[in-house]
C-alpha positions as CSV (number, residue, x, y, z in Angstrom):
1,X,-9.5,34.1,94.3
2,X,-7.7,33.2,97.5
3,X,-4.9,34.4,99.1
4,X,-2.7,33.4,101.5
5,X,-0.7,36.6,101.3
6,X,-2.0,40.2,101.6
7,X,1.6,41.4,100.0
8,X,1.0,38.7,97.4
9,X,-2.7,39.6,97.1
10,X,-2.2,43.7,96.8
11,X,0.6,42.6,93.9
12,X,-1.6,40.7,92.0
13,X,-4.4,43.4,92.6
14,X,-1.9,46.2,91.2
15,X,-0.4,44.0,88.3
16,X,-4.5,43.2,87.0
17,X,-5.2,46.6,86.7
18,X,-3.0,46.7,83.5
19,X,-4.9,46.5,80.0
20,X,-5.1,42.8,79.0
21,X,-4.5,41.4,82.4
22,X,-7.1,39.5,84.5
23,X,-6.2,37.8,87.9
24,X,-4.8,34.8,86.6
25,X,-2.5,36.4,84.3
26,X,-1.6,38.9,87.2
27,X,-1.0,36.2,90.1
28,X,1.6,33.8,86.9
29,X,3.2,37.1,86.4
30,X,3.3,37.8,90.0
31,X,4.7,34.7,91.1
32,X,7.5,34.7,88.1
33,X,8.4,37.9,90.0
34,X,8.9,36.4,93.1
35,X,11.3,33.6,91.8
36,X,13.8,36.3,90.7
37,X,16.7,37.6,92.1
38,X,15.9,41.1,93.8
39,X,17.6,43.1,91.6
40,X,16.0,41.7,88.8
41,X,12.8,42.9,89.9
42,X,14.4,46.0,91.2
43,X,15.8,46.7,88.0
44,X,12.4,46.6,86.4
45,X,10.9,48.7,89.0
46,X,13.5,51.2,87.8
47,X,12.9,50.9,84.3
48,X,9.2,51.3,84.8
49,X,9.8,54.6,87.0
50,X,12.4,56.0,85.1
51,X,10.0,55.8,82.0
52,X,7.3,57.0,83.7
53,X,9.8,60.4,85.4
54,X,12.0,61.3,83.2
55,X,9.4,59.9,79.1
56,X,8.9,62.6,76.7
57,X,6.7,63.5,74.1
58,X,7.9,64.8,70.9
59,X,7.2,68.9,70.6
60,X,6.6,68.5,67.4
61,X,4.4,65.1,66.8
62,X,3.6,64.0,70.3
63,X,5.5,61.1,69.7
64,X,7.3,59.3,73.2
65,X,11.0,60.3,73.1
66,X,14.1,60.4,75.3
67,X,14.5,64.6,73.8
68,X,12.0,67.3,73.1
69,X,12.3,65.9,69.4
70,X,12.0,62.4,68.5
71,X,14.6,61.2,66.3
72,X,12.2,60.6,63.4
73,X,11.2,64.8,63.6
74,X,14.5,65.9,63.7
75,X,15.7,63.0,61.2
76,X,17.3,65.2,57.4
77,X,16.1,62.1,55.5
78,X,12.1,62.3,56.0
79,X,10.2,64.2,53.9
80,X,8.5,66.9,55.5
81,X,5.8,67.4,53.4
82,X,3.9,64.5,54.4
83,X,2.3,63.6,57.9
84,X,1.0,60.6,58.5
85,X,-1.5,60.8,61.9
86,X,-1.8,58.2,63.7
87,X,-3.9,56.8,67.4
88,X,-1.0,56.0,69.3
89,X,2.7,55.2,69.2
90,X,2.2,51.6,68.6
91,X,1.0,52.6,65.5
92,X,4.2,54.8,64.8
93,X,6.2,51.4,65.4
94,X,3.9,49.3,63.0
95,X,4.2,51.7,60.0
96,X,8.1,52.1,60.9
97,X,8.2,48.1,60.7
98,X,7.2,48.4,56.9
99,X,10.2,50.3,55.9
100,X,7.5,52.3,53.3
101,X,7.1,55.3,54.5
102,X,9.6,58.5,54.7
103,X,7.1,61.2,55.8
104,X,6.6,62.7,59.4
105,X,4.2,61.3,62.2
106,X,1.2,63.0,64.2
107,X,0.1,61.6,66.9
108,X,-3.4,62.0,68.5
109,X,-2.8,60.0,71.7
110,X,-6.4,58.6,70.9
111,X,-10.0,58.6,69.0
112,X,-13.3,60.5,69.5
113,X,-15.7,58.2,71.4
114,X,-18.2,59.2,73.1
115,X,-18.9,56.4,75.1
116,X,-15.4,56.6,76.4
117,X,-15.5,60.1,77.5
118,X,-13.0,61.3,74.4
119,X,-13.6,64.3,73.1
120,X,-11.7,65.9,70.4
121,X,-10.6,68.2,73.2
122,X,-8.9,65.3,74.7
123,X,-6.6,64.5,71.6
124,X,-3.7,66.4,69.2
125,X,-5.7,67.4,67.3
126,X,-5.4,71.6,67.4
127,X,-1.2,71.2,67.0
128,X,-2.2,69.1,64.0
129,X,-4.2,71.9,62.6
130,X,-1.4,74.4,63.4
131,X,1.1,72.2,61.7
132,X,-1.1,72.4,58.1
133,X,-1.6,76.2,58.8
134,X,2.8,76.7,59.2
135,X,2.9,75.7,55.6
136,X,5.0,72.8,55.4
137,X,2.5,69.6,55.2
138,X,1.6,69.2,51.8
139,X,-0.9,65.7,52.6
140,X,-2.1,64.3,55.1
141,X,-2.7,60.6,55.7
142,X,-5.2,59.4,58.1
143,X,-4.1,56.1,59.5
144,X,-6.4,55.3,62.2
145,X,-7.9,52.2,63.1
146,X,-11.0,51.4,60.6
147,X,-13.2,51.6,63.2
148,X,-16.3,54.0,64.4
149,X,-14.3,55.6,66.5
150,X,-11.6,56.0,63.9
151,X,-13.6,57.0,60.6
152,X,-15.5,59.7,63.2
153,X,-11.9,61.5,64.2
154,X,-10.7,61.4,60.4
155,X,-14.0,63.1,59.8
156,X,-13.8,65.6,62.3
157,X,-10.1,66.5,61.5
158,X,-11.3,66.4,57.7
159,X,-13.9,69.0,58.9
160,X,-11.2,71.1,60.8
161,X,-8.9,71.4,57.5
162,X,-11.4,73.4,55.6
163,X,-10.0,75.8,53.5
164,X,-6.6,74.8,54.1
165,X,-4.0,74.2,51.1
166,X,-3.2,70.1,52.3
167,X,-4.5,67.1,50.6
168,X,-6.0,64.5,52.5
169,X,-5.6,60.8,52.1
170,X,-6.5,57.6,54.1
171,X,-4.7,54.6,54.2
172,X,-6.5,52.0,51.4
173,X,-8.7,49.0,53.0
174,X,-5.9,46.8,53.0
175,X,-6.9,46.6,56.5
176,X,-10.2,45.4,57.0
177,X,-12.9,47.2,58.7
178,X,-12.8,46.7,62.7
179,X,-8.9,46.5,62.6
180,X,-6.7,47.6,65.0
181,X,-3.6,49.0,63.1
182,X,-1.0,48.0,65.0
183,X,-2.6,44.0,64.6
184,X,-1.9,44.5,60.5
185,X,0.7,42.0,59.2
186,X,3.3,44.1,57.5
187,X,3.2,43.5,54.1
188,X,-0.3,44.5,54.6
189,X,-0.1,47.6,56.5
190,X,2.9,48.7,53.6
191,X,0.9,48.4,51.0
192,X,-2.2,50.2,52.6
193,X,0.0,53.0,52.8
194,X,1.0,52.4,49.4
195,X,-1.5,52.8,47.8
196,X,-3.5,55.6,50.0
197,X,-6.4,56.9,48.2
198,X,-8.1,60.9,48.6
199,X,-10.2,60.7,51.8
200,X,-13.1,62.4,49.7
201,X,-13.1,59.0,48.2
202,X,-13.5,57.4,51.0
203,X,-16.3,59.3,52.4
204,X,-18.7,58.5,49.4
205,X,-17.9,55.0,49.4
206,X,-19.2,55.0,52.8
């Protein structure tokens, strides 16, 4: 691709890098930009820095918050007893879209995969443990993606949890395997929730 700009080529560099964005994409975006008033765009740079300063993650679930706990954590009306654990905070929105779940959050900020270089020392995964070891979580609910990568972490958390007083639960295959959560519809992802089933279960019908 050509340029007859280096500012406008080093933009559209910078904007591609983002997930989901080739060069094309970049250069439209790019060039939307450039039709704007300046403090449109300056706003947005703003926004973006701001987020990226001053973003917290929730002490208690890892969840992004404006305070040290988010306002699902400190929230009288969840229950709890029940965490649901999650990839990413997408997937936090999603299951808040269904309106069918009261519980608490966890989340892992990712998946084991090897080819990826994740390891479970990468993700949440010890402050998860030390959650279910406080006392408080009654059942867990696995609600990663059903993926490799996804039935590998549940395993490996699974595996962590021995000998612990929790039950264990994954979401039911509402969701087909390969799906990202956060593509579920949400009548979909409500009922997978729904009608979780013991993740023992799902290990033998694997």
């Amino acid at each position: 691709m050509e340029f007859s700009s280096k500012l406008l080529e080093n933009a559209v560099q910078e904007m591609s890098q983002l997930p989901g964005i080739g060069k094309r994409t970049a250069l439209r975006l790019v060039l939307h930009l450039l039709k704007q008033p300046e403090e449109r765009v300056e706003m947005l740079s703003n926004a973006l820095l701001q987020l990226k300063r001053d973003v917290n993650f929730c002490q208690k679930c890892h969840n992004i918050s404006d305070t040290e706990i988010c306002e699902i954590c400190a929230s009288p009306k969840r229950d709890e007893t029940l965490v649901c654990v999650v990839e990413d905070i997408r997937d936090v929105m999603a299951i808040e879209n269904t309106s069918q779940y009261n519980g608490l959050y966890h989340v892992l900020g990712g998946k084991i995969s090897p080819m990826e270089g994740v390891g479970p020392q990468d993700l949440n995964i010890p402050s998860l443990v030390q959650r279910v070891k406080n006392g408080s979580v009654k059942e867990l609910i696995f609600a990663l993606s059903s993926t490799m990568e996804g039935d590998t972490t549940n395993f490996y958390i699974y595996r962590q949890l021995e000998g612990l007083e929790v039950t264990t639960s994954t979401i039911a295959r509402g969701i087909s395997v390969g799906d990202e959560l956060e593509y579920a519809d949400e009548v979909t992802l409500g009922r997978s929730i729904l009608n979780r089933v013991p993740f023992e279960s799902s290990i033998k019908a694997d």
